[in-house]
C-alpha positions in Angstrom: 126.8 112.1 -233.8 122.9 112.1 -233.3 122.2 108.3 -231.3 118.9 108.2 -230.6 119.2 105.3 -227.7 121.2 108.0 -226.2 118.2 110.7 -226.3 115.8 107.7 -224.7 118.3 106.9 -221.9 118.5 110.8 -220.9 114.7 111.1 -220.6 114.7 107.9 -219.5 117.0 109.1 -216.8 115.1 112.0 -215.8 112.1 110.7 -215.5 113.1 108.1 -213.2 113.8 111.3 -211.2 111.4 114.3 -211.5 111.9 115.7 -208.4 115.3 116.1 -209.0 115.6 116.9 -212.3 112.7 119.7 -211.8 114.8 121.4 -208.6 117.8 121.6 -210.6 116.4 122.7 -213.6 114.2 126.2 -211.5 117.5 126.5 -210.0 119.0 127.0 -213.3 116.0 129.2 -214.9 115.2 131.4 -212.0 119.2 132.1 -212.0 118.7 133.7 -215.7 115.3 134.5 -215.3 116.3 136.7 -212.2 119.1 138.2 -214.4 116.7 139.6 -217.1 115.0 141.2 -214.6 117.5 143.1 -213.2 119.3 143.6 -216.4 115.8 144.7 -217.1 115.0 147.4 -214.6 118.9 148.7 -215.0 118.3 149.5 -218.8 114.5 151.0 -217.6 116.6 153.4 -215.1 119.0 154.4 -217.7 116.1 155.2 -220.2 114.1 157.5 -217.9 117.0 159.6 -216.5 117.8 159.8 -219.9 114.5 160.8 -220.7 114.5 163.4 -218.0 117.8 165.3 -219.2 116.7 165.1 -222.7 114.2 167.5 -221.5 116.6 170.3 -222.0 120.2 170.6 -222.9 123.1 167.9 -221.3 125.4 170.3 -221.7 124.1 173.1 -219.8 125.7 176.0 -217.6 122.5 177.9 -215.3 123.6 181.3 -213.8 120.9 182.8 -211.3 121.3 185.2 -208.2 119.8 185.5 -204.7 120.5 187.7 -201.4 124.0 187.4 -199.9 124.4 185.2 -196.7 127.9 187.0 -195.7 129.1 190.1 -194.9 132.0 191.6 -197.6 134.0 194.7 -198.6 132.1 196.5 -195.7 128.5 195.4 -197.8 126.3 193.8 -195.3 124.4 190.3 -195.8 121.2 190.3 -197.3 121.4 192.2 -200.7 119.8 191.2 -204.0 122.3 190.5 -206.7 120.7 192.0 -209.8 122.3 190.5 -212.9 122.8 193.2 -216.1 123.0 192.7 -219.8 126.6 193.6 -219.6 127.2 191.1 -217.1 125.4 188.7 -220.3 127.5 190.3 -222.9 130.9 190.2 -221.0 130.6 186.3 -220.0 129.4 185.6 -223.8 132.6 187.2 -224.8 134.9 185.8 -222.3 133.9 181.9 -223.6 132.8 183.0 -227.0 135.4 179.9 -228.2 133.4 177.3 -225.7 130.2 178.2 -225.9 127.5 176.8 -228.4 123.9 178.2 -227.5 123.7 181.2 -224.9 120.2 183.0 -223.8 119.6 185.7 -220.9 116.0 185.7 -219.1 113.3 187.3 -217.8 110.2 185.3 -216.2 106.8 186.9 -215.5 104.4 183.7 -213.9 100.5 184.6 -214.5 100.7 186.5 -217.0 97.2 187.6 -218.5 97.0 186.4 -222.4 94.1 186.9 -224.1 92.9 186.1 -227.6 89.3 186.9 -228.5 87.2 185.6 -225.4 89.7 183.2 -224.7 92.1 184.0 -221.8 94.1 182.3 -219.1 97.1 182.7 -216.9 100.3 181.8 -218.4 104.2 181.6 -218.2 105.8 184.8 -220.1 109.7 184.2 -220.8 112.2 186.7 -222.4 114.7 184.9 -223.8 117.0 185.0 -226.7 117.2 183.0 -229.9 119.6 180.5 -228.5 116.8 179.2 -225.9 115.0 177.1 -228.6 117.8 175.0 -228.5 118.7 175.1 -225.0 115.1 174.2 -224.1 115.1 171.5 -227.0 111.7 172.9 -228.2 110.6 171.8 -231.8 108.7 174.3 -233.7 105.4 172.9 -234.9 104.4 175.6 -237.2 105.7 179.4 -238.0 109.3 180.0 -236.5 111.1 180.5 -233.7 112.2 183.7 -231.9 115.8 185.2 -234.1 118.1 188.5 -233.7 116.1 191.0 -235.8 113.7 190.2 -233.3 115.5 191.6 -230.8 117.8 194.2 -231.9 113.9 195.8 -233.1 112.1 195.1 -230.2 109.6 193.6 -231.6 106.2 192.7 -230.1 106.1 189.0 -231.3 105.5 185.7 -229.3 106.1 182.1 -229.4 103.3 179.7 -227.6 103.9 176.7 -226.8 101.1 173.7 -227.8 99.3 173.5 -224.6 98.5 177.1 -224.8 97.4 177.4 -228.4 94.9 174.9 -227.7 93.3 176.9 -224.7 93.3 179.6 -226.7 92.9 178.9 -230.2 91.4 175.6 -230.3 92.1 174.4 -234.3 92.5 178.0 -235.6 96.1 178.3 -236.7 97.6 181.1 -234.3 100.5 182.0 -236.7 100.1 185.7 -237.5 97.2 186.2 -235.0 97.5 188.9 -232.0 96.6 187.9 -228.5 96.7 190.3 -225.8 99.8 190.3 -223.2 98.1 192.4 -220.2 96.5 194.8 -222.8 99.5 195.4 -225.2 99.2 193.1 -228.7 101.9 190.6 -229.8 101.9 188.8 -233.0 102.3 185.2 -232.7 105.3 183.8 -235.1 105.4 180.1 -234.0 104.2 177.6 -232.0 106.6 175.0 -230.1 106.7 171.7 -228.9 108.6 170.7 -225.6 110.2 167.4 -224.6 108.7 167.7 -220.7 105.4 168.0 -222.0 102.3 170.5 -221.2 104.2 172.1 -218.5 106.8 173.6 -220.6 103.8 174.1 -223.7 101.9 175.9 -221.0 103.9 179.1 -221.4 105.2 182.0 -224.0 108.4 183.1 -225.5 109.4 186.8 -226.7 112.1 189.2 -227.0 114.1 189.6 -224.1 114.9 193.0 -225.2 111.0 193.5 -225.5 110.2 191.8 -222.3 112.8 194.5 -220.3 111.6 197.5 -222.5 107.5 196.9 -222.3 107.5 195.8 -218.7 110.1 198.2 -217.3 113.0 196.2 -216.7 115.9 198.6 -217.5 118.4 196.5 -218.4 117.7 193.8 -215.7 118.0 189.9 -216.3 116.9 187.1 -214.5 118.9 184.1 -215.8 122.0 183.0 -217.9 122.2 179.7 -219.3 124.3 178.6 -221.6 125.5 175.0 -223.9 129.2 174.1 -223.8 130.9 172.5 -227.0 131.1 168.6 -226.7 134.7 167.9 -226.3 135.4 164.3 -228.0 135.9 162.6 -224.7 132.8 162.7 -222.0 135.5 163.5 -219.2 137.1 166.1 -220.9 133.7 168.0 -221.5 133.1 167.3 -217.4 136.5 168.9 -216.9 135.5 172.1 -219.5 132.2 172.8 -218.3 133.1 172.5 -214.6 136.1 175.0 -215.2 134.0 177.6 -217.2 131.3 177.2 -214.3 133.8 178.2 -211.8 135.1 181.4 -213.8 131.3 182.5 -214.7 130.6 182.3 -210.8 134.3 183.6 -209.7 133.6 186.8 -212.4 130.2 187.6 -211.1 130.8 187.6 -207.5 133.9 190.0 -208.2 131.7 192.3 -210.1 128.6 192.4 -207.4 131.4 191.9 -204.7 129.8 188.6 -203.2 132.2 186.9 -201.0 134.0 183.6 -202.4 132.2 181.2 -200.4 128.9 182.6 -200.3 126.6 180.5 -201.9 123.4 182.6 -201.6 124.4 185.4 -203.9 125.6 184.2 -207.0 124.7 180.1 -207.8 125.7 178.3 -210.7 124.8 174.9 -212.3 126.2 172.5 -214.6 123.8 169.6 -215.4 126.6 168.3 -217.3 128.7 167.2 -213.9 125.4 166.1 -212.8 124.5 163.7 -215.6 128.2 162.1 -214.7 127.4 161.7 -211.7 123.7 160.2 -212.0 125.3 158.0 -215.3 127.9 157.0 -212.6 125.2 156.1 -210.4 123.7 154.0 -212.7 126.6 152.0 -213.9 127.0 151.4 -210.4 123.4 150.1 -210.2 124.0 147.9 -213.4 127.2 146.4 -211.8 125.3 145.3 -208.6 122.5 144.1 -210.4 124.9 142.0 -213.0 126.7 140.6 -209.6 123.1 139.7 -208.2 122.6 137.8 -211.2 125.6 136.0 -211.6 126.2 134.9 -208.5 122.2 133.4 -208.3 123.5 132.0 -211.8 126.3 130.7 -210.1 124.3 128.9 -207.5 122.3 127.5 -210.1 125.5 126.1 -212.2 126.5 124.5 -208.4 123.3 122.8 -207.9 123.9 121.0 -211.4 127.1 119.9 -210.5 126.1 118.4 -207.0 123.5 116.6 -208.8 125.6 115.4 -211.7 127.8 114.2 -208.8 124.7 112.4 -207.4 123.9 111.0 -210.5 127.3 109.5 -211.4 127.9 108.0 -207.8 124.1 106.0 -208.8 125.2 104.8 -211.9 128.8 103.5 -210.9 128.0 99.8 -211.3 126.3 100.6 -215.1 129.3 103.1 -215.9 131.7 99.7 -214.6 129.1 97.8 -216.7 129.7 99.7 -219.7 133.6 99.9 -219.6 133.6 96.4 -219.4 131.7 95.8 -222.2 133.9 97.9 -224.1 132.6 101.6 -223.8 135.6 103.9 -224.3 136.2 106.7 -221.4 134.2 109.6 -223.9 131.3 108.2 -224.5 131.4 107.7 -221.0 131.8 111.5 -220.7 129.8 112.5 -223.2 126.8 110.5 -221.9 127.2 112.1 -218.6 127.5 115.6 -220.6 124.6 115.4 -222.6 122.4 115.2 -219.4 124.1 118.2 -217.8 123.8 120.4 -221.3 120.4 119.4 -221.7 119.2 120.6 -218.5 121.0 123.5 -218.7 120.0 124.5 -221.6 116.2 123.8 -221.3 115.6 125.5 -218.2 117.9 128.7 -219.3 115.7 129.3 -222.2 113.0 128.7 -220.1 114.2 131.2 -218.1 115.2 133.5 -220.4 111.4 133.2 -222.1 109.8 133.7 -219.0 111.9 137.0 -218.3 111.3 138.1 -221.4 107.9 137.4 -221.6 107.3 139.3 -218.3 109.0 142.5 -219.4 107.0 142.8 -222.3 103.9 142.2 -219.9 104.5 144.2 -217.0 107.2 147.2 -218.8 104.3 149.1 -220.6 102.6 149.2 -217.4 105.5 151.0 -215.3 104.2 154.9 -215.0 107.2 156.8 -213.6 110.0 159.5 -214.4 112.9 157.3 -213.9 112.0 154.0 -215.4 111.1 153.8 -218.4 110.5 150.7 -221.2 112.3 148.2 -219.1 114.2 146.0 -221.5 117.0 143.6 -222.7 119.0 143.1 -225.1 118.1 139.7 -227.1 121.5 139.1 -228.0 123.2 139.8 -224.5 120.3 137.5 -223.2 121.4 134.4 -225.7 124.8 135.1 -224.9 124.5 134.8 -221.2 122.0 131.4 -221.7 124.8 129.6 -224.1 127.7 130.9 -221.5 125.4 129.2 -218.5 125.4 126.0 -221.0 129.0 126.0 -220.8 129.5 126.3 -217.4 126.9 123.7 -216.3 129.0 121.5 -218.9 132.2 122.3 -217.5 130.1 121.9 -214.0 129.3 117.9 -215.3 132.8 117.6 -216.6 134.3 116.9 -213.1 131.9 114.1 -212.2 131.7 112.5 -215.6 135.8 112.7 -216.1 136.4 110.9 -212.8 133.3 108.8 -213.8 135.3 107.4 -217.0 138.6 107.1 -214.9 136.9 104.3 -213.0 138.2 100.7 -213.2 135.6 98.7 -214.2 136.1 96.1 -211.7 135.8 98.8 -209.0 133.0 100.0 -210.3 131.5 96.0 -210.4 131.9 96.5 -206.4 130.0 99.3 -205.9 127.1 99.0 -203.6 
C-alpha cells in the first residue's frame, strides 16, 4: 500500500547521508552499466565476423594445389600439381548427394578490359554458374553466367559494379562489348558483392571460354564447393569435414602426393572454421557475462553492508517503533523499500547510461570485426529487475534480524 510518510522518511534518510547513499548507488550502476558494455562489444564481435563470412558462402569446401614438399612413389619434391576438369567432374560425381553449389576456376589478375577509351586493369575469373551463389553476388541488372554458356563457349562477361563505373560511367553495359586483351565479350550482367569494391573490381566468364581463348587445355585453378545444411550445426561440421578429407585423400592418390604433404594438394572448409571462430566468441560472451556479474555482484554486496550500517543506526528507532506497536513487516518492509529503491534507481541509471553510450560511440566503431555494438532492451531490463531482487534479498538479512529485535534491547542501544 502507497504511504506517503514512508516515501518522506526514505529521502529523508538518504539525504541525511549523501555520501553514502551516492557510493552505493555508482556501485550499483557502474556494475550494470559495465555489463552493457561488454554485452555490448560481445554482440559487436558476433556481428562483424558474421559480416565477414557472409562475404561468401558458410558452407564452403576450397580445393587449390601447389609444389610438393616430399618425396613419393620415386617422384621427387617440388612438382606443380595441375588440377584437370576430370579431376572437377569426378569429385562433383562422387558427392553429387552432398553437394549444393559447385564451380571450377581459372584467374587471370590484370587483365586489359577495354570499352571505348575507357580501359583499366582488372580481375578475369572463369567460373561456372554455381559461383554466383558461392560468392553471394546479387545481380544488379542482366543475368548471371548459366550452362548454355558454357557448353557453347560463349564469349560473354559478367562485371562487377566497381568496374562498370570505370568503364561505363551511367551507360547501361548490358549487351555492350568491351575488349578482353583484343578479343570482344558481350556483357550479360552486372553484380553486386557483399565484400565490397574489391570483389566488384573484377569479371566473370565461361570457364570453358576462359581455358579455350587463353590456352588453358583443360587446366583449372580452383574447386570450391557448398555442402547441404544438415539440420544440426554439428552434424554439418562432421559432413563437411569428412567430404574435405576424401576430396583431399582422392586428389593426392591421383597426382600421387604423399598423405601428409601439405604443399601439394590443400583443402579448406570455412565451415569448421566459422565453429571454431563462433566458439571463440561464445567463449568471449561467457567471460564478458562473468566480468559483469561478478562487478554486479560487488555492487549487490556493497548494498547489503550498507543496509547493515544503516539498521545497526537505527536500532533505538526500530526498538522505538516495536514498542509503539509496529509489527516485525513493516519493520522489514521499511528497511526494504530503501534497499529496492536504490537499487533500482541507480540500475536504470546504469542501464541508461550504457545504452546511451552505445548508441553514441557504436556508429563510430570502423572495423571488420565489430560491428553495431548492441544490446538487447529486454535482456537489459531483465538483468536491472534481477539486480532489484538481489539487492532486496541483499537488505532482507539486515532488516529480518532488524524486526527480530526485542524492543527493550533495542531501547539499550548506544
Amino acid at each position: 500500500m502507497f504511504s506517503i510518510e514512508r516515501w518522506q522518511e526514505i529521502f529523508e534518510t538518504l539525504q541525511k547521508n549523501k555520501l553514502r547513499t551516492f557510493l552505493t548507488g555508482l556501485s550499483v550502476a557502474s556494475g550494470i552499466f559495465i555489463l552493457v558494455i561488454l554485452l555490448g562489444f560481445s554482440k559487436g564481435i558476433e556481428n562483424g565476423v558474421t559480416t565477414q563470412f557472409q562475404q561468401d558462402a558458410t558452407n564452403l569446401i576450397t580445393v587449390w594445389t601447389g609444389r610438393t614438399s616430399k618425396e613419393y612413389k620415386g617422384l621427387n619434391p617440388g612438382r606443380f600439381i595441375q588440377m584437370k576438369n576430370d579431376n572437377f567432374n569426378s569429385i562433383s560425381q562422387k558427392y553429387d548427394d552432398f553437394i549444393e553449389h559447385e564451380t571450377s576456376l581459372n584467374s587471370i589478375w590484370g587483365s586489359q578490359i577495354t570499352y571505348k577509351n575507357e580501359s583499366g586493369n582488372y580481375r578475369l575469373r572463369g567460373v561456372m554458374p554455381g559461383h554466383q551463389f558461392i560468392e553471394n553476388a546479387d545481380i544488379g541488372s542482366g543475368r548471371f553466367l548459366n550452362e548454355s554458356d558454357i557448353a557453347e563457349f560463349r564469349k560473354v562477361a559478367v562485371i562487377g559494379n566497381k568496374m562498370k563505373k570505370d568503364l561505363f560511367k551511367n551507360e547501361d553495359p548490358v549487351n555492350k562489348n568491351i575488349s578482353i586483351y583484343g578479343m570482344s565479350f558481350k556483357v550479360i550482367g552486372v553484380f553486386f558483392d557483399p565484400g565490397g569494391e574489391r570483389e566488384e573490381n573484377q569479371a566473370y566468364i565461361p570457364i570453358s571460354t576462359s581455358q579455350k581463348v587463353f590456352n588453358r587445355g583443360d587446366n583449372i585453378r580452383n574447386m570450391c564447393f557448398t555442402i547441404e545444411m544438415a539440420d544440426n550445426f554439428d552434424e554439418a561440421v562432421i559432413r563437411s569435414q569428412l567430404i574435405a578429407e576424401g576430396i583431399e585423400n582422392q586428389l593426392k592418390q591421383i597426382h600421387n602426393v604423399a598423405p601428409d604433404d601439405m604443399s601439394g594438394v590443400r583443402v579448406n572448409n570455412s565451415l569448421e572454421d566459422a565453429k571454431k571462430i563462433y566458439t571463440l566468441i561464445d567463449t568471449i560472451r561467457a567471460v564478458f557475462w562473468f566480468v559483469g556479474i561478478g562487478t554486479i555482484i560487488a555492487g549487490i554486496v556493497g548494498v547489503g553492508n550498507i543496509m547493515l550500517i544503516i539498521v545497526k543506526e537505527r536500532t533505538k528507532e526500530i526498538g522505538i517503533r516495536k514498542a509503539l506497536g509496529a509489527l516485525p513487516m513493516s519493520i522489514v518492509g521499511m528497511i526494504l523499500q530503501e534497499a529496492v529503491f536504490v537499487t533500482m534507481f541507480a540500475g536504470l541509471f546504469g542501464l541508461i547510461a550504457g545504452l546511451g553510450l552505445l548508441e553514441l560511440v557504436g556508429p563510430q566503431i570502423e572495423s571488420d570485426f565489430i560491428k553495431y555494438p548492441q544490446v538487447d532492451f529486454n535482456i537489459a531490463l531483465t538483468t536491472v529487475f534481477l539486480l532489484v531482487f538481489a539487492g532486496a534479498l541483499a537488505g532482507f538479512i539486515p532488516a529480518y534480524r532488524a524486526a527480530k529485535i526485542k524492543p527493550i534491547v533495542a531501547l539499550r542501544d548506544e
